[in-house]
N, C-alpha and C positions, 0 to 999 in steps of 0.2 A: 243104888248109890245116889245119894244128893248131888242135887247141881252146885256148880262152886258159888258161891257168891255173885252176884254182879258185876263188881268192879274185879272180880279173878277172872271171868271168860277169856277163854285165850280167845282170838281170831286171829283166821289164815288172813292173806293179803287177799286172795280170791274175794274171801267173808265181806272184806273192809270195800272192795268196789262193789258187789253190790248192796249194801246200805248207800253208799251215795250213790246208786244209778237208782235207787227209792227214793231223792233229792234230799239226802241227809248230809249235813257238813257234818266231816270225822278229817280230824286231825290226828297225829301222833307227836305227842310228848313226852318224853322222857321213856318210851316204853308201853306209853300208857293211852288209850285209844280213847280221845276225847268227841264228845256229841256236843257242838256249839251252838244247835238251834236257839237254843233257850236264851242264850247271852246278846244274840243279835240287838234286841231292840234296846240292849240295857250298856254294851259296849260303847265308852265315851271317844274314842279310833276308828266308831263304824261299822262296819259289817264288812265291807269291799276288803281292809287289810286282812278281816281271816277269812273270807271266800279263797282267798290269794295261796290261803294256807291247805286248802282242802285235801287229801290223800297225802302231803306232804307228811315229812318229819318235820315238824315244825320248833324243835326244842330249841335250835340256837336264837331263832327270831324271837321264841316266847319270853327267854330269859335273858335276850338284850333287851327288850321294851318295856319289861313286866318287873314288879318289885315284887320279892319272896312272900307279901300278902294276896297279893293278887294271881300269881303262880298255886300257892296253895288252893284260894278259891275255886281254881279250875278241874281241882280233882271233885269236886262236889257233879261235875259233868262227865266224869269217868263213864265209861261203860265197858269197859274191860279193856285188856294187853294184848301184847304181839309179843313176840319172842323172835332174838337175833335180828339181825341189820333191818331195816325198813331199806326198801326200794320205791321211791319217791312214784307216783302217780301228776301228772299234768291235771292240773283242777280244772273242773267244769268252765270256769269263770274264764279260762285262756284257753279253751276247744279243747279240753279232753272229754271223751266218750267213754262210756261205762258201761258193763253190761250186768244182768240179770244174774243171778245164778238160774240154771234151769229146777232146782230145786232146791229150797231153802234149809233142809234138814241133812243135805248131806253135799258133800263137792264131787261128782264125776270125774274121772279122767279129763274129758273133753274140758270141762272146769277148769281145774288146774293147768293143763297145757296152754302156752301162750298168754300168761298174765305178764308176762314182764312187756313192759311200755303199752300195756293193749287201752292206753286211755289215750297214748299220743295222737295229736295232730298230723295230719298227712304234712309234709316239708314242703312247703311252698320252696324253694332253693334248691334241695337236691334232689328231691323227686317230680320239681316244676316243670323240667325241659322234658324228660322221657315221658312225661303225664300230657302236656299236650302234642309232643308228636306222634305217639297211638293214640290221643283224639283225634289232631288232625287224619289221623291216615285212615280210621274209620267214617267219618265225616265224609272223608273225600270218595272212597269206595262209595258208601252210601248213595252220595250223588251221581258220582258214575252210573251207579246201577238203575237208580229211580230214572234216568234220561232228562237231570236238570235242567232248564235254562245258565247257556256258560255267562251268562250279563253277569257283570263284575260290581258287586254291592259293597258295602262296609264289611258286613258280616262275612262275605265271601272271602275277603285278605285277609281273614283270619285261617284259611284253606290255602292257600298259600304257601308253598316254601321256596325261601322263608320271607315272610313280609316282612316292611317297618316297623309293624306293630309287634314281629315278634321280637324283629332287633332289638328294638325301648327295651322289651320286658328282661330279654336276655341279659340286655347291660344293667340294668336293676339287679336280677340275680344273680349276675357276674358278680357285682360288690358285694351282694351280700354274703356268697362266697367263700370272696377274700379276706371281708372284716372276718370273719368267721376263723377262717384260716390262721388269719394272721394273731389270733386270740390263741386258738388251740398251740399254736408254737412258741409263743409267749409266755404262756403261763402251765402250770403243772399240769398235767394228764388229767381226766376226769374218768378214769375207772374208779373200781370201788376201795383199792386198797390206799393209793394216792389220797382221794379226798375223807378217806377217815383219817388218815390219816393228819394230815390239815385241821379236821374237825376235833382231833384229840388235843392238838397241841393248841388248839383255840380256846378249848375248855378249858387248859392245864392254866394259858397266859389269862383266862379271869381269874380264878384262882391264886396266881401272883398279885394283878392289878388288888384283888380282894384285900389279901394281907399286905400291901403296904398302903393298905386304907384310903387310896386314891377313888373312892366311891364317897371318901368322906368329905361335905362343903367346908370350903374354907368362907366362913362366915367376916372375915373383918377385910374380906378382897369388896365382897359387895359393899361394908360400910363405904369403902372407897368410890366402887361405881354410883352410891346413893348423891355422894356428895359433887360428882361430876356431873349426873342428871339436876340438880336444883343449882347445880353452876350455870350449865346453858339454858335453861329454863330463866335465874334469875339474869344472867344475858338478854334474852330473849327481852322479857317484861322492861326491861330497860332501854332499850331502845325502840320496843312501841312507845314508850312515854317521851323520847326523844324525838318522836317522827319519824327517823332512819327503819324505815319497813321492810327493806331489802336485808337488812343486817338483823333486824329482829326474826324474819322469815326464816335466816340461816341458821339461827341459833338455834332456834325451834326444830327445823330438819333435823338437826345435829343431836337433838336429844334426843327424836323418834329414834334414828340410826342407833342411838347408844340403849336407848330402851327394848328394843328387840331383842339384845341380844336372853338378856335376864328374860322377857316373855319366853324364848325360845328354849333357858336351861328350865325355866317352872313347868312347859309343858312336856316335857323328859322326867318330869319331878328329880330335878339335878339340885334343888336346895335344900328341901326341909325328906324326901324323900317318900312326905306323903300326901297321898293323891289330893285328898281336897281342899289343903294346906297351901299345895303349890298351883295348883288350880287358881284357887281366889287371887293368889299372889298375880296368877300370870293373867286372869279376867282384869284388874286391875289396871297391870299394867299397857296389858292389849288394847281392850277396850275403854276404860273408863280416860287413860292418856290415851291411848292411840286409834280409838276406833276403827278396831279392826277386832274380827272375833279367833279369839283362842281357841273354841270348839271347832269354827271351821278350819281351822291352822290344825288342828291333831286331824282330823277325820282326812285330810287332803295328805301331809306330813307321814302319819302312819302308813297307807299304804306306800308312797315315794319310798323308805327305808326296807320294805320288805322287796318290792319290785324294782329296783334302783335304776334306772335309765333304760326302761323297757319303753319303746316308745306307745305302744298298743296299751300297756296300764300306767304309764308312770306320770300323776300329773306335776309332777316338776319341769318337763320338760315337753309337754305335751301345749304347747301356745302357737297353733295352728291357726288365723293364716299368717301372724307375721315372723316367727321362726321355726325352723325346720333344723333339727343335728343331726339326721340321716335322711337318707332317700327313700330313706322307705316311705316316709311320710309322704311321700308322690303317689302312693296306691290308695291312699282317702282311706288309710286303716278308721276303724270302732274303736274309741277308746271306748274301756270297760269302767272306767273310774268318772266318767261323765257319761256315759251310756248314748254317745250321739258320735256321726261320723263327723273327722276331720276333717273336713270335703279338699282338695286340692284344686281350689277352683279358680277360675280366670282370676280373678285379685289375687289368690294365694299363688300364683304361679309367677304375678307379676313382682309382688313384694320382695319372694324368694329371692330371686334373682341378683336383690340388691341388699336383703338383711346385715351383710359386714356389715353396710353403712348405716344401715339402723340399729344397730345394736344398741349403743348406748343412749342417742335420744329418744327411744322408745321405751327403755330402763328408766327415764328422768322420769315418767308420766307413769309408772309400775303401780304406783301407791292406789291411783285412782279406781286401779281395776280392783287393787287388795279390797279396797270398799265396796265394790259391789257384788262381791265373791262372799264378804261379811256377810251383809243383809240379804241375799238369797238364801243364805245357810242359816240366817235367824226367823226372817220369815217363813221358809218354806218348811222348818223343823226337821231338818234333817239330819239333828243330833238326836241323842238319847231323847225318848219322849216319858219311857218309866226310868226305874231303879233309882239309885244311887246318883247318878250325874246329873238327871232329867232337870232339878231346880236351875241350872249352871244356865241353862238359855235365857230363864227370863233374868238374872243376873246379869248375863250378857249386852241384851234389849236394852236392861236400865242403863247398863256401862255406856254403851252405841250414843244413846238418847242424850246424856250428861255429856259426854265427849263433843256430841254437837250443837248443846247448849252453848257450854266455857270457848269451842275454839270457833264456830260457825256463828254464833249468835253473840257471843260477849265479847268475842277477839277481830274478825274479820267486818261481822254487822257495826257493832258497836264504836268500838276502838276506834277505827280506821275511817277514816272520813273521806274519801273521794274512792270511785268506783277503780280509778289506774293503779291508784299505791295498794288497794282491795287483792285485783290482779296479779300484780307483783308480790305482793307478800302472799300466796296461794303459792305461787306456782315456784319462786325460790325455795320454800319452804318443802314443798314436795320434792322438787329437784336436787336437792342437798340429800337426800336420802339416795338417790341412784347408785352411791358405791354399794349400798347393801345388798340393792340388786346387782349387783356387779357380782358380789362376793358371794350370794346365794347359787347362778349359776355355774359363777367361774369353777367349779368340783366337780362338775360333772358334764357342763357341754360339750368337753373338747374330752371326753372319756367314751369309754366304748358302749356302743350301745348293742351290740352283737348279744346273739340269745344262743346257750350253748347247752341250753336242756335243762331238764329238772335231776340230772348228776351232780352238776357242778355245787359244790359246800357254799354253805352262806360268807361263812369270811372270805372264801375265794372271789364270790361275785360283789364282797363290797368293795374291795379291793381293787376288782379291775374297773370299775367303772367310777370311781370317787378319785380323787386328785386331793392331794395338801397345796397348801401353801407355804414356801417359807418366807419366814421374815424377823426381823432382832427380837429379843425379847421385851424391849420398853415397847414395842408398836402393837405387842397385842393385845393393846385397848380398844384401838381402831379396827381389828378383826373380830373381837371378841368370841373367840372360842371357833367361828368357820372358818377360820385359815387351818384349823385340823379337824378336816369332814371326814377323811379317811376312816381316825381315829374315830371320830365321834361314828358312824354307820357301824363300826365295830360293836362298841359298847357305848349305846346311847345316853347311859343315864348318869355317865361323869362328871361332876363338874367340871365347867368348862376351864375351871382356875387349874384344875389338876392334868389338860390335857397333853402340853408340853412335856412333865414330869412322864406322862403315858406315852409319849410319842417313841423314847428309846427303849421300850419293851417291847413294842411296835415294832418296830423296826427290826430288832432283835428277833421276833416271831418271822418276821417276813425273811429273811435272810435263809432263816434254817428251813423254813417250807419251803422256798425257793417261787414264792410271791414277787415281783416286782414293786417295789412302792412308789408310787407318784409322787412328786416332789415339787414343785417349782415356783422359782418367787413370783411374787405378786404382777409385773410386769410381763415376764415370761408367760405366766399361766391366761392374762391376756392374750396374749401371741396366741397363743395356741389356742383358746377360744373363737379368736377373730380368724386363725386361720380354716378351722372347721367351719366356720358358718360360711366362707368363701369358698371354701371347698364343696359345698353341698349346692351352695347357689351355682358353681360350674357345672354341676350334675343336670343342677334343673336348667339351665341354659340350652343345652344338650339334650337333654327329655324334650324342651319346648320345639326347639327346630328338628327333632323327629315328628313329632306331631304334626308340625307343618308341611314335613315332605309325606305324613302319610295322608294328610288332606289334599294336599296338589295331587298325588299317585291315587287317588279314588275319584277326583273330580276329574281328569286325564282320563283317568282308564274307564270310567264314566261315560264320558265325551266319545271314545274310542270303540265301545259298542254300542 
């Protein structure tokens, strides 16, 4: 009998772990058992967002971020199907473990048994406390038996019950817990009938949003935004030639704030809907106005939407040492998305403490990091270096370059005649932008950052961790399309002009799955940002003065033998 074709191979889910415990990225699509080695170096979003994806089901993410040409392309990397539900696998890239088949031509018994979660991560949370108390009690046997020295060291309070240092830990995964908890009661069940459920009526509501053509740009909103950008821009030029620097710097802010947002729907390809169309569009507007790069903004951006307020992947909210939106952040997690530890170190312990109060003039000065975030990701090539995108960097380069020709060398050098009004028009200009950093985090810091497994559906987890904003409809020029991130982490590729119009289908879906939807005006959702980051600084308050009693209880107990 002939083999089936290629792209017919069935494979078991056994099959599918080990090809990747052989370090192969295989995704599932639609059904359809995708091999993504090949695309790594040619993906303009990186590689980290589909590491993210590896044993997943990955179809809701593909065909939120992905246009119907690019979905197509990805069957060219088929290599066969699965039949009936997929049971989601923990990716290598967040500690899932894989194993071998013991023989490749056939699945044993022992094979097949126990594949369900066998790629999970041991729980630091629920299995943290029972795991070092039969450490500790074999530890301490041990010592007993060996006739230790009883001299009381660092390492020894760890032998201990219970020390300070296990208190810290316990109150750590005390919270975690509860966030946990408090999630699970909150939102829908995560068994498997529940979140297909969820996942059906997800798929059913794009298929509304499809045909009432809400994917379609509305082309004369932007005529409008073009002529607000060359409003404050020719604001701007008008009062450098007046002198008034403070007010030309503001003006200038005010366009960058309003030009992001259009960089932000081109690199969603939310205009023209194709890729290198909206590309140039958004190099353009990123770089060549705003000097910052659009490639590093998707490769950062993409993975944030797949992993949404994970704090171990998610670099949106990963800005270690001057904020922290969970405690976890006190254990000096890896991110995976910058491949370096978070350290929690004496400065970061220090700043924690008082971040409410930094929140916002630490946001005035945001922009200056965006630039250095750019030219790391232009020099170091860390986008596409073949395929299809590869050219988009040195386009970028040129953009970067020109951007600080006209605004470094022809507007600040040039223009501006004394070294203070230089100063001043820098730093007003940057600091007029801080709402955008306001509004970029304001969706998700004060949301949940709780990890509830690789069950929970993609719409469930955009949903619990993303927040709206409300506010009239004449104001949402000044938000431009992130006052509904909710919305948009749904289905990213809307126009932002069409998201309002989407908001009450939204809403309408959440209702009947019995989703919660975050709401709050623009004010409120402050509040509750500010109140997170002071709620987190009380944590590390608290962490800090354990530390302190478990250094006095070792220099004491020290001193004492």
């Amino acid at each position: 009998m002939p083999a089936p074709p290629r792209k017919e191979t069935l494979y078991t889910r056994r099959q599918v772990e080990d090809l990747i415990a052989q370090g192969k990225h295989i995704i599932i699509v639609e059904g359809k058992v995708i091999r993504t080695d090949a695309w790594h170096p040619f993906h303009p979003g990186g590689d980290k967002a589909i590491k993210h994806m590896v044993g997943r089901d990955a179809t809701d993410e593909v065909n939120a971020l992905h246009s119907r040409e690019a979905r197509d392309r990805m069957n060219k990397y088929q290599i066969g199907r699965i039949e009936g539900r997929w049971e989601n696998f923990l990716p290598p890239i967040q500690g899932g473990t894989f194993r071998l088949l013991k023989d490749p031509t056939m699945e044993t018994q022992d094979d097949i048994e126990s594949t369900s979660g066998s790629s999970a991560a041991a729980s630091p949370v629920f299995d943290g406390a029972k795991g070092k108390s039969e450490l500790r009690k074999r530890r301490t046997s041990s010592r007993h038996s060996s006739g230790a020295s009883s001299a009381t060291s660092l390492s020894d309070l760890e032998l201990e019950e219970p020390s300070l240092k296990d208190q810290s830990e316990s109150l750590a995964d005390k919270r975690t817990r509860e966030d946990i908890e408090f999630d699970l009661a909150k939102y829908p069940a995560l068994d498997a009938s529940t979140q297909r459920d969820i996942q059906a009526k997800y798929r059913l509501l794009y298929k509304r949003i499809t045909s009432e053509r809400l994917f379609e740009c509305n082309y004369t909103a932007y005529a409008w935004e073009c002529c607000r950008y060359i409003f404050l821009f020719g604001m701007s030029m008008l009062f450098l030639r007046l002198g008034w620097y403070g007010f030309s710097g503001a003006f200038l802010g005010a366009m960058w704030h309003q030009l992001v947002f259009t960089a932000h729907d081109a690199g969603h390809m939310g205009i023209t809907h194709d890729f290198h169309t909206d590309t140039v569009i958004g190099i353009i507007i990123a770089d060549f106005l705003g000097g910052l790069s659009l490639g590093w903004w998707k490769r950062n951006h993409n993975v944030h939407h797949v992993v949404t307020n994970s704090p171990e992947h998610d670099p949106d909210i990963e800005h270690m040492p001057f904020f922290a939106i969970s405690h976890r952040f006190f254990a000096s997690l890896r991110s995976t998305y910058y491949d370096r530890v978070m350290a929690y170190d004496v400065f970061s312990q220090f700043v924690i403490q008082y971040q409410h109060y930094l929140y916002y003039p630490l946001l005035a000065f945001g922009r200056f990091n965006l630039y250095r975030l750019s030219w790391e990701y232009l020099i170091l090539g860390l986008g596409p270096r073949k395929g299809p995108a590869a050219w988009h960097r040195w386009l970028e380069i040129a953009g970067n370059v020109f951007f600080w020709a006209w605004f470094g060398y022809g507007i600040v050098y040039r223009s501006i005649p004394t070294a203070w009004d230089r100063v001043l028009f820098v730093l007003v200009s940057h600091a007029v932008t801080m709402p955008l950093h306001v509004q970029i985090t304001l969706s998700h810091f004060a949301m949940s950052t709780a990890d509830l497994g690789v069950a929970e559906s993609f719409p469930q987890r955009m949903l619990r961790t993303t927040m709206d904003v409300d506010c009239p409809t004449w104001l949402d020029w000044f938000h431009g399309g992130l006052q509904f991130q909710a919305i948009h982490h749904l289905y990213p590729r809307i126009p932002r002009h069409n998201l309002r119009r989407t908001q009450r289908l939204v809403q309408e879906f959440c209702e009947e799955v019995g989703i919660p939807y975050a709401l709050y005006g623009f004010v409120d959702g402050n509040k509750e940002v500010i109140g997170r980051l002071e709620d987190v600084s009380r944590q590390a308050k608290v962490l800090a003065e354990c530390q302190r009693a478990l250094a006095k209880e070792t220099i004491e107990g020290g001193h004492g033998h």
